[in-house]
HTML snippet that shows the backbone in 3Dmol.js (N, CA, C, O; Angstrom):
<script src="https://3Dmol.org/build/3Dmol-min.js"></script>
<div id="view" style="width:600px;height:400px;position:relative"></div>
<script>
const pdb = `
ATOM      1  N   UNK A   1      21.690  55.375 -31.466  1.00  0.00           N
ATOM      2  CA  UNK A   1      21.085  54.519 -32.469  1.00  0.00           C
ATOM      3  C   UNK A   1      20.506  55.386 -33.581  1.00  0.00           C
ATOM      4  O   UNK A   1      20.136  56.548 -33.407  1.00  0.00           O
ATOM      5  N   UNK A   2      20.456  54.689 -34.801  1.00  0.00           N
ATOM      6  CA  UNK A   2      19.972  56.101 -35.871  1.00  0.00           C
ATOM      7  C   UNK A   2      18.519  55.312 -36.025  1.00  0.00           C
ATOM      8  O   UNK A   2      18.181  54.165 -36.316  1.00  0.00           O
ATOM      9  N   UNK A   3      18.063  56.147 -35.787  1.00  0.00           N
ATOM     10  CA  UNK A   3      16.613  56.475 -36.503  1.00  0.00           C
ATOM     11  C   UNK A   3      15.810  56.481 -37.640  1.00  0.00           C
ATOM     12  O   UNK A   3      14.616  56.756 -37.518  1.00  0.00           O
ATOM     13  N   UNK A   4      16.465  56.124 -39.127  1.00  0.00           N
ATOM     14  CA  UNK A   4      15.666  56.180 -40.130  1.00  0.00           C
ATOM     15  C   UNK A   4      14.935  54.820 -40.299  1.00  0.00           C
ATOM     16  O   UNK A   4      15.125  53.658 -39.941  1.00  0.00           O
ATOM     17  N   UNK A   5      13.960  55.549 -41.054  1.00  0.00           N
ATOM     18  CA  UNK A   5      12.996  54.656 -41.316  1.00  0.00           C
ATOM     19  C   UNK A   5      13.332  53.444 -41.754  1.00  0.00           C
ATOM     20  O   UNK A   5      12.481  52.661 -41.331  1.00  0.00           O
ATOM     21  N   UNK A   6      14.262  52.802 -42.485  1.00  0.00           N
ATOM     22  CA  UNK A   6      15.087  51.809 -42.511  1.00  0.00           C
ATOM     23  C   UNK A   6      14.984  50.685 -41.244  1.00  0.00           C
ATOM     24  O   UNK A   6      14.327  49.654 -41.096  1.00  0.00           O
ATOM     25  N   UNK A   7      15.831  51.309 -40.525  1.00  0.00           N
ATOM     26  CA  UNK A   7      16.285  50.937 -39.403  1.00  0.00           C
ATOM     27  C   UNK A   7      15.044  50.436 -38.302  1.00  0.00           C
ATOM     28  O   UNK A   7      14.982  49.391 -37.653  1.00  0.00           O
ATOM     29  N   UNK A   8      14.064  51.622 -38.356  1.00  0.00           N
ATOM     30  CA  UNK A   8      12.657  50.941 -37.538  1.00  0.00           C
ATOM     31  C   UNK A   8      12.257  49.962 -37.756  1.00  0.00           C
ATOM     32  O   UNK A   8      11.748  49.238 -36.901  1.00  0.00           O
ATOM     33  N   UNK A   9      12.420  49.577 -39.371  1.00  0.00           N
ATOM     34  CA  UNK A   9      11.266  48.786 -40.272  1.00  0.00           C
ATOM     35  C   UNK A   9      11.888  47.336 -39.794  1.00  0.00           C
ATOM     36  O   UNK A   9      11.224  46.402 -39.345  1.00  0.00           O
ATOM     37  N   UNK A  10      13.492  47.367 -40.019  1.00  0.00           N
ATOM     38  CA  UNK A  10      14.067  46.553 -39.340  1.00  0.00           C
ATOM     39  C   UNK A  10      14.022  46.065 -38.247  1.00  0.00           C
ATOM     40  O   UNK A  10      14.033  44.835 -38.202  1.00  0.00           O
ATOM     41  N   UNK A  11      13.951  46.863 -36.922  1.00  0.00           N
ATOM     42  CA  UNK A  11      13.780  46.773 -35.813  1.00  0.00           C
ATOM     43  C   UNK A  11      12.525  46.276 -35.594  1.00  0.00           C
ATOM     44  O   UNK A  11      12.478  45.247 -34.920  1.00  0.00           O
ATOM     45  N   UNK A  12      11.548  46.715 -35.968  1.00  0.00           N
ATOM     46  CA  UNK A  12       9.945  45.955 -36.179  1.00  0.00           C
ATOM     47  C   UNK A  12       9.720  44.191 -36.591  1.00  0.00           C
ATOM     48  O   UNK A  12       8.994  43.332 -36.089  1.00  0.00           O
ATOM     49  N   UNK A  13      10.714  44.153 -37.738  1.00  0.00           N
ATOM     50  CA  UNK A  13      10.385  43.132 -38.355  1.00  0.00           C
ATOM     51  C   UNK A  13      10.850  42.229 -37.600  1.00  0.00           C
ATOM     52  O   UNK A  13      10.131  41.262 -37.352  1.00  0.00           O
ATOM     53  N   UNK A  14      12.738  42.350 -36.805  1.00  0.00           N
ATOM     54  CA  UNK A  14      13.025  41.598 -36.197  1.00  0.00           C
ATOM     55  C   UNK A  14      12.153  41.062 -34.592  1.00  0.00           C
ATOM     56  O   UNK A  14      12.065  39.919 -34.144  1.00  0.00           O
ATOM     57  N   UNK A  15      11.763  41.984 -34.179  1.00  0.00           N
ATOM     58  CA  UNK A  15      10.953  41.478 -32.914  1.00  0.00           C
ATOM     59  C   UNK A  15       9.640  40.850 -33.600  1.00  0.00           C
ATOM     60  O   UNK A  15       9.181  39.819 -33.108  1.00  0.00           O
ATOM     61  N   UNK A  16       9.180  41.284 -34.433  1.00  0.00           N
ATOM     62  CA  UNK A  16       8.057  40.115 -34.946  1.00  0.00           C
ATOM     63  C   UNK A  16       8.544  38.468 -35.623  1.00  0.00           C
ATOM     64  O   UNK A  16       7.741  37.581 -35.914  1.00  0.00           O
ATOM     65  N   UNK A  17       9.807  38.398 -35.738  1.00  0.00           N
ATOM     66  CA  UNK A  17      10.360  37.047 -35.694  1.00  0.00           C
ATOM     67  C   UNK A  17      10.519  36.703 -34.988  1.00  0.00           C
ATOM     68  O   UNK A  17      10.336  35.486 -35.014  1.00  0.00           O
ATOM     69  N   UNK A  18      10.979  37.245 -33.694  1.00  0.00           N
ATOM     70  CA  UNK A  18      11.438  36.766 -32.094  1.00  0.00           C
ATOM     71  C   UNK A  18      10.363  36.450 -31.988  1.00  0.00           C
ATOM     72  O   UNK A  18      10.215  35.250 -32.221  1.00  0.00           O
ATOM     73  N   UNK A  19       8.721  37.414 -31.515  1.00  0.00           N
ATOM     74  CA  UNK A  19       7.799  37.061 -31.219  1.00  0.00           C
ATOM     75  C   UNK A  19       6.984  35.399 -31.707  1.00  0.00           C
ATOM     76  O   UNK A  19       6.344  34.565 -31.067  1.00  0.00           O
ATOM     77  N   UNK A  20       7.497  35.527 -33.392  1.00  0.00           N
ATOM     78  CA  UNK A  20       6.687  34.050 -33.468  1.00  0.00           C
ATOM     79  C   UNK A  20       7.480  32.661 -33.416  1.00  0.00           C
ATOM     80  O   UNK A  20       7.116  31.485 -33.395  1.00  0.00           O
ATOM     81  N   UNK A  21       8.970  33.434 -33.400  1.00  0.00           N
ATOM     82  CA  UNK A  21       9.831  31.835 -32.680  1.00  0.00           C
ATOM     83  C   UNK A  21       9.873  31.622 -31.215  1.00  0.00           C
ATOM     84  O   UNK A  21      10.284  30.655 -30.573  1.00  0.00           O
ATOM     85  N   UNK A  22       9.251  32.970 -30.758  1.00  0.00           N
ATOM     86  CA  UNK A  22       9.558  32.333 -29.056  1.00  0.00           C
ATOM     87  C   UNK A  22       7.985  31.693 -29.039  1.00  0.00           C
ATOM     88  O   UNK A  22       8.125  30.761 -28.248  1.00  0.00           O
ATOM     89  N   UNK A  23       6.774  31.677 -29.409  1.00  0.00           N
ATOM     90  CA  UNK A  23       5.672  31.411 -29.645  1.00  0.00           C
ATOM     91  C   UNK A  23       6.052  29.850 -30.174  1.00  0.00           C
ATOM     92  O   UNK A  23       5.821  28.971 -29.345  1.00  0.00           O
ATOM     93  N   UNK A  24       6.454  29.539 -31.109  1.00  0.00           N
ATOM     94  CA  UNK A  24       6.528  28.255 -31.698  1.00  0.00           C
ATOM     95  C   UNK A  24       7.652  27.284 -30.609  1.00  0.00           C
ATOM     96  O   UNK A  24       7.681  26.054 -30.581  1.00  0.00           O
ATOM     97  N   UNK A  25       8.495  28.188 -29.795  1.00  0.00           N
ATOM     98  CA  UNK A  25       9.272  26.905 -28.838  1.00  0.00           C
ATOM     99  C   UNK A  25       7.709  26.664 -27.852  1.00  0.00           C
ATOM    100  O   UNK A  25       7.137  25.613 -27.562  1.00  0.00           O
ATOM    101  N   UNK A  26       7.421  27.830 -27.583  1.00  0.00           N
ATOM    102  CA  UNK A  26       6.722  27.416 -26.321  1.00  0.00           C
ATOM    103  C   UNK A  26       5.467  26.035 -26.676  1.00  0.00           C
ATOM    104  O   UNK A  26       5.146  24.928 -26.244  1.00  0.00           O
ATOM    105  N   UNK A  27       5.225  26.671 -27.368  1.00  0.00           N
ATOM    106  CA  UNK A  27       3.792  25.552 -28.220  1.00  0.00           C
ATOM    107  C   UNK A  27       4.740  23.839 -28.393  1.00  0.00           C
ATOM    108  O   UNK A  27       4.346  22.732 -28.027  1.00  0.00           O
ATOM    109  N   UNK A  28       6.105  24.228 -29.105  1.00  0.00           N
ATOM    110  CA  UNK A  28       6.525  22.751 -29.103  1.00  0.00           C
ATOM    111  C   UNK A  28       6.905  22.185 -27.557  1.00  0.00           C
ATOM    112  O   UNK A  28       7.073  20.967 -27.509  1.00  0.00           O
ATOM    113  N   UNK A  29       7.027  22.767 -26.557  1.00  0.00           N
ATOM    114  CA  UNK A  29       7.478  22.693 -25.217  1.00  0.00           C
ATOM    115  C   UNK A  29       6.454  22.113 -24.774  1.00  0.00           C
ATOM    116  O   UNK A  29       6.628  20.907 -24.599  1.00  0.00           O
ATOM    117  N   UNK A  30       5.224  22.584 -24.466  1.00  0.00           N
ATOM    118  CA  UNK A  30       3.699  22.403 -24.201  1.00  0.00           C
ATOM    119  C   UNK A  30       3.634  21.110 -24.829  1.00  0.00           C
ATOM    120  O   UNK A  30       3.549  20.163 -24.046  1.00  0.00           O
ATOM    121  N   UNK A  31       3.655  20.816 -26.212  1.00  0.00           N
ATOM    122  CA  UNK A  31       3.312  19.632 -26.632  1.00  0.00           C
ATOM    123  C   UNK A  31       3.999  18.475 -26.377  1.00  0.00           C
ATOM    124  O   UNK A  31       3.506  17.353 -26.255  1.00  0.00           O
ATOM    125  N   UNK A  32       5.544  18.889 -26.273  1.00  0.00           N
ATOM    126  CA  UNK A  32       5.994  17.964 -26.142  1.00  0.00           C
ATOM    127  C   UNK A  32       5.977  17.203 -24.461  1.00  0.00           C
ATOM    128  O   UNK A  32       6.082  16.066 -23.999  1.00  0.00           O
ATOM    129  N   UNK A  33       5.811  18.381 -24.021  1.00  0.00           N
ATOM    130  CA  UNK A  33       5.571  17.670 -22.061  1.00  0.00           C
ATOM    131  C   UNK A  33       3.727  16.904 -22.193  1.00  0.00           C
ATOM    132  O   UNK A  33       3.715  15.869 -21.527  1.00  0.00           O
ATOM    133  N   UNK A  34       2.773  17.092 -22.638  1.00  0.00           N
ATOM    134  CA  UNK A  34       1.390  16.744 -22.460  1.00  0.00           C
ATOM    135  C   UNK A  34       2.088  15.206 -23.490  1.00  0.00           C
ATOM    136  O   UNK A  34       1.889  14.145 -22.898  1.00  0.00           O
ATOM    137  N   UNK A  35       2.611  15.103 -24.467  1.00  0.00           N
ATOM    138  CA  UNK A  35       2.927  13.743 -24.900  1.00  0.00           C
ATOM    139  C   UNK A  35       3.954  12.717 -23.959  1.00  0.00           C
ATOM    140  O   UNK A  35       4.210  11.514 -23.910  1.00  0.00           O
ATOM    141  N   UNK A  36       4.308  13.788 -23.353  1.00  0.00           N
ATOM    142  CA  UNK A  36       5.355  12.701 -22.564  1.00  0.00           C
ATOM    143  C   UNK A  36       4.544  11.970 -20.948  1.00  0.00           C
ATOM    144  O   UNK A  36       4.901  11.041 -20.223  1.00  0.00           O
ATOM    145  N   UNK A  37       3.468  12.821 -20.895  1.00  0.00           N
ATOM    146  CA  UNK A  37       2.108  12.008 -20.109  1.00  0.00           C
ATOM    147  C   UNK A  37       1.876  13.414 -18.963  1.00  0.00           C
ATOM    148  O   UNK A  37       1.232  13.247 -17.927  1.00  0.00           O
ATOM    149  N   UNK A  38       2.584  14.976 -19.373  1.00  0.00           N
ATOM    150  CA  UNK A  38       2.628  15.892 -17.806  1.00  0.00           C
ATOM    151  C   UNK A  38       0.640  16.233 -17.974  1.00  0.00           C
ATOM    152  O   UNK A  38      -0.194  15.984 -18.845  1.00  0.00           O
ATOM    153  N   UNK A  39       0.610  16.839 -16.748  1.00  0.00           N
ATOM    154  CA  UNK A  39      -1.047  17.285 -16.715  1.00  0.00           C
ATOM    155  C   UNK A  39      -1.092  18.487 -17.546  1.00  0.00           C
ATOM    156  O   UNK A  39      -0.026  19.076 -17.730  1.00  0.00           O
ATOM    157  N   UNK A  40      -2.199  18.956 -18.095  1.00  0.00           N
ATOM    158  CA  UNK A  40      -2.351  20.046 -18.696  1.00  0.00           C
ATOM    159  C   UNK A  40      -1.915  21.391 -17.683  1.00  0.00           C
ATOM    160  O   UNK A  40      -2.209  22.465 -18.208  1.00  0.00           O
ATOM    161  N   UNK A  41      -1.490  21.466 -16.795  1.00  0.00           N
ATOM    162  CA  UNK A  41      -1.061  22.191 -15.865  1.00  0.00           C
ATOM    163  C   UNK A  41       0.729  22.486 -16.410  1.00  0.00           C
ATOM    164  O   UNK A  41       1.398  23.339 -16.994  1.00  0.00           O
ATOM    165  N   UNK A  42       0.873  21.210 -15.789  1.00  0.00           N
ATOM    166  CA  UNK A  42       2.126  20.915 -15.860  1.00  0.00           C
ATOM    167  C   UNK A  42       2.859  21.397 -17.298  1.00  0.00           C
ATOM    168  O   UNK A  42       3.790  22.159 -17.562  1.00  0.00           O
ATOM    169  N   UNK A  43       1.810  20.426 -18.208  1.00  0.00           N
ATOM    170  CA  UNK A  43       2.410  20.965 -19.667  1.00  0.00           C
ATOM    171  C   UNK A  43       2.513  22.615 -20.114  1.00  0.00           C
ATOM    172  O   UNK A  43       3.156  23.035 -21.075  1.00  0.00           O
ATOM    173  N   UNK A  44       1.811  23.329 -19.283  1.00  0.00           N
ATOM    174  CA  UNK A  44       1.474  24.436 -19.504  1.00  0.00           C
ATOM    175  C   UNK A  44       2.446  25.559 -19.246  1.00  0.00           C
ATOM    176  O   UNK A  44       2.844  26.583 -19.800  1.00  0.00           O
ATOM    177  N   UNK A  45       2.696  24.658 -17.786  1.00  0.00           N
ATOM    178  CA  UNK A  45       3.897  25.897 -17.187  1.00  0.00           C
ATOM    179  C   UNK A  45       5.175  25.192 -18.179  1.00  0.00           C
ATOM    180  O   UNK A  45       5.814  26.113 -18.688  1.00  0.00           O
ATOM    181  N   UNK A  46       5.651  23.991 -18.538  1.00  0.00           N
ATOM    182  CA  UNK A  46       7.101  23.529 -19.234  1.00  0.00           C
ATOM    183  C   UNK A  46       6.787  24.614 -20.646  1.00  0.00           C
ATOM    184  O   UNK A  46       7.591  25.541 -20.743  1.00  0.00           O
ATOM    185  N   UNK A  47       5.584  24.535 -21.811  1.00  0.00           N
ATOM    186  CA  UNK A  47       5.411  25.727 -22.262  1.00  0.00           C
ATOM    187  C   UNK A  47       5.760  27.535 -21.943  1.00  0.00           C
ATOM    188  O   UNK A  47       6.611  28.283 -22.425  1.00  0.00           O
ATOM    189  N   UNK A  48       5.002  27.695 -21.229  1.00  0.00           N
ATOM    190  CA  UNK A  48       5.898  29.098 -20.572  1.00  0.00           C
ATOM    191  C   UNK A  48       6.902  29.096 -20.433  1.00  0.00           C
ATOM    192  O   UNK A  48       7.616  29.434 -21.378  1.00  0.00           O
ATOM    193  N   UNK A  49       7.435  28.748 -19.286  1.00  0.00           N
ATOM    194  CA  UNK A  49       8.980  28.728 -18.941  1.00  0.00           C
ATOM    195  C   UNK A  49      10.274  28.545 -20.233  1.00  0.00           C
ATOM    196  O   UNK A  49      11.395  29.027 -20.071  1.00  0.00           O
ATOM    197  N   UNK A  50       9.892  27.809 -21.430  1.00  0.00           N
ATOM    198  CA  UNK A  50      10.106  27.907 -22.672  1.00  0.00           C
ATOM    199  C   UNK A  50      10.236  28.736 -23.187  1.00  0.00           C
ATOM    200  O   UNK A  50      11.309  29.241 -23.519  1.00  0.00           O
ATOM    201  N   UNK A  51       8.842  29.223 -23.462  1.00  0.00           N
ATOM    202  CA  UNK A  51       8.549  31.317 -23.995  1.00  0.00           C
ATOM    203  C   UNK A  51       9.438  31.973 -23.268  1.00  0.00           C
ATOM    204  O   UNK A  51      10.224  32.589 -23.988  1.00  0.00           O
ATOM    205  N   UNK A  52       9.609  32.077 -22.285  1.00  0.00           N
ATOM    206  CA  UNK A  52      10.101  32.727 -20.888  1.00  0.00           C
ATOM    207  C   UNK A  52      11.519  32.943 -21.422  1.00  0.00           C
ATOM    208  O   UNK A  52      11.950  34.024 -21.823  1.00  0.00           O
ATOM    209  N   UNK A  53      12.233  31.720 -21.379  1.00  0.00           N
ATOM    210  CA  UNK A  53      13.249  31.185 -21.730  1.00  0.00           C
ATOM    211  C   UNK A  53      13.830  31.936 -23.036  1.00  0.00           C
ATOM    212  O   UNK A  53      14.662  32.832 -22.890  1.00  0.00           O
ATOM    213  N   UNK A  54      13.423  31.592 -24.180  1.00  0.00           N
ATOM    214  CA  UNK A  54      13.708  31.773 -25.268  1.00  0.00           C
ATOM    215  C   UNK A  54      13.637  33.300 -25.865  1.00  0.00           C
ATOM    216  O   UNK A  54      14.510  33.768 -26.597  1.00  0.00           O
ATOM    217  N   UNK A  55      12.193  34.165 -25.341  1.00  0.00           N
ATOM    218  CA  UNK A  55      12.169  35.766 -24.921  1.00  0.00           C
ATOM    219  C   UNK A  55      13.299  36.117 -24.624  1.00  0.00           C
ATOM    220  O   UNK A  55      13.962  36.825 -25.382  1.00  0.00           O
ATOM    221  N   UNK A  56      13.825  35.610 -23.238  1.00  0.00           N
ATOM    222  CA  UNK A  56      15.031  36.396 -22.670  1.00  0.00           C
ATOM    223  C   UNK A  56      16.167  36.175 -23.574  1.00  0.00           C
ATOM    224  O   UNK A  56      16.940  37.130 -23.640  1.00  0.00           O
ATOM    225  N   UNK A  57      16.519  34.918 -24.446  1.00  0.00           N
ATOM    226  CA  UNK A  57      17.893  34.906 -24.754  1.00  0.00           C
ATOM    227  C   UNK A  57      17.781  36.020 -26.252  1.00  0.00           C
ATOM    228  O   UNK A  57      18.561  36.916 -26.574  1.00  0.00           O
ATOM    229  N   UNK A  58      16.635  35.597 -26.889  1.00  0.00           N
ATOM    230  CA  UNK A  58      16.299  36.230 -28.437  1.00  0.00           C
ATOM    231  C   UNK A  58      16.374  37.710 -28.210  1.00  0.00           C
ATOM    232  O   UNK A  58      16.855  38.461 -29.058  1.00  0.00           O
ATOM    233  N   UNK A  59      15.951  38.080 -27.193  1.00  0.00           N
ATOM    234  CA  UNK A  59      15.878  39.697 -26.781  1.00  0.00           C
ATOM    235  C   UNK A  59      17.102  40.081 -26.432  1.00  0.00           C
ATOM    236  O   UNK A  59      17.171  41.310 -26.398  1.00  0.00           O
ATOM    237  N   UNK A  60      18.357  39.406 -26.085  1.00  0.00           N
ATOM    238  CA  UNK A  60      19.381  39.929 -25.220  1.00  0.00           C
ATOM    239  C   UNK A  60      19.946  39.911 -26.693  1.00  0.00           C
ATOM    240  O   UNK A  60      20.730  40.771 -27.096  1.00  0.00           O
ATOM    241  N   UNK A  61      19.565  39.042 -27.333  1.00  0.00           N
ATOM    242  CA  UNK A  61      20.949  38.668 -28.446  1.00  0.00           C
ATOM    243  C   UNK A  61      20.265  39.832 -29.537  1.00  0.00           C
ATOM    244  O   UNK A  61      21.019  40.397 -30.330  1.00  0.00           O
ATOM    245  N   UNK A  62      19.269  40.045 -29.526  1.00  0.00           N
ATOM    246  CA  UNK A  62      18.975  41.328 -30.678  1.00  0.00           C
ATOM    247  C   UNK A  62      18.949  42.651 -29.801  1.00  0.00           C
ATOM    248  O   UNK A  62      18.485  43.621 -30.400  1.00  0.00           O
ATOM    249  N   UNK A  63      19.346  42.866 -28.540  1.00  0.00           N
ATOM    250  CA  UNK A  63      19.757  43.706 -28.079  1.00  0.00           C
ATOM    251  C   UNK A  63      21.482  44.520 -28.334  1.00  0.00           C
ATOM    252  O   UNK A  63      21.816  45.702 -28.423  1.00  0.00           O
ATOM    253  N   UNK A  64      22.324  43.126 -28.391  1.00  0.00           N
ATOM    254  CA  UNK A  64      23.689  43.235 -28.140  1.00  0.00           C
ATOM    255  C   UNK A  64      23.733  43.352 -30.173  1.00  0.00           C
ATOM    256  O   UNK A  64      24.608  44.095 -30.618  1.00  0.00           O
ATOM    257  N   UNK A  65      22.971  42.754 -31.031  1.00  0.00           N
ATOM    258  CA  UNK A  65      23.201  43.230 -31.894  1.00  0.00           C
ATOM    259  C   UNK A  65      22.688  44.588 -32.876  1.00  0.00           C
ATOM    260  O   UNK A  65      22.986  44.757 -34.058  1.00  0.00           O
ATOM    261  N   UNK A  66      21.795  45.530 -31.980  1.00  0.00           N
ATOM    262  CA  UNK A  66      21.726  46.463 -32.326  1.00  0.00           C
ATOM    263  C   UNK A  66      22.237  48.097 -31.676  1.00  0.00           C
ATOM    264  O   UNK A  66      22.051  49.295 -31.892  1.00  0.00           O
ATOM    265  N   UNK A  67      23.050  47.106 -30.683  1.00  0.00           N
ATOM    266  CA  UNK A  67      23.842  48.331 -29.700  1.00  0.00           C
ATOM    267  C   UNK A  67      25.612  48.486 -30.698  1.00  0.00           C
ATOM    268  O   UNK A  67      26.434  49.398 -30.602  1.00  0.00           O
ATOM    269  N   UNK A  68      25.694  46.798 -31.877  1.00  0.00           N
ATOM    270  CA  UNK A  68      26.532  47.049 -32.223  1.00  0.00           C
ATOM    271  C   UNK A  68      26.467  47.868 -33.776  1.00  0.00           C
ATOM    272  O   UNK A  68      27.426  48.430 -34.304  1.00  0.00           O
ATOM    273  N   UNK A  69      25.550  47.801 -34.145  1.00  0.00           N
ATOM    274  CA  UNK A  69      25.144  48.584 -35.301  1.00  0.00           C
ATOM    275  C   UNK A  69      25.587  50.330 -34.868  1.00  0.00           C
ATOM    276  O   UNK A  69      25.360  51.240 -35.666  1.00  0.00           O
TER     277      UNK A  69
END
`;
const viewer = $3Dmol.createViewer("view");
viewer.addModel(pdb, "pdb");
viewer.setStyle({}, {cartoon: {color: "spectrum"}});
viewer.zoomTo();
viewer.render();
</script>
């Protein structure tokens, strides 16, 4: 992988988009289970598992696209 500063700034910026779209499923996940009547428990973990969720695919897919760079 090359190294210039470019490339970090890039690499930075993109995981700080992952970070606040996997943040915004989970929050809509959460909300949307506590509206559909789950316990704040319940809504909590359908939230996570969301984050969870969405982490793993956003990370694999900006993985496979910077192994192709």
């Amino acid at each position: 992988m090359n190294t210039s500063p470019s490339h970090l700034m890039l690499l930075i910026l993109l995981l700080a988009v992952v970070a606040i779209f996997c943040t915004l499923v989970g929050a809509a996940a959460g909300k949307l289970a506590r509206i559909e009547g789950a316990t704040y428990a319940g809504a909590l973990l359908r939230g996570a598992l969301a984050f969870a969720g969405s982490a793993t695919l956003s990370l694999a897919l900006l993985t496979f696209l910077l192994a192709a760079l």
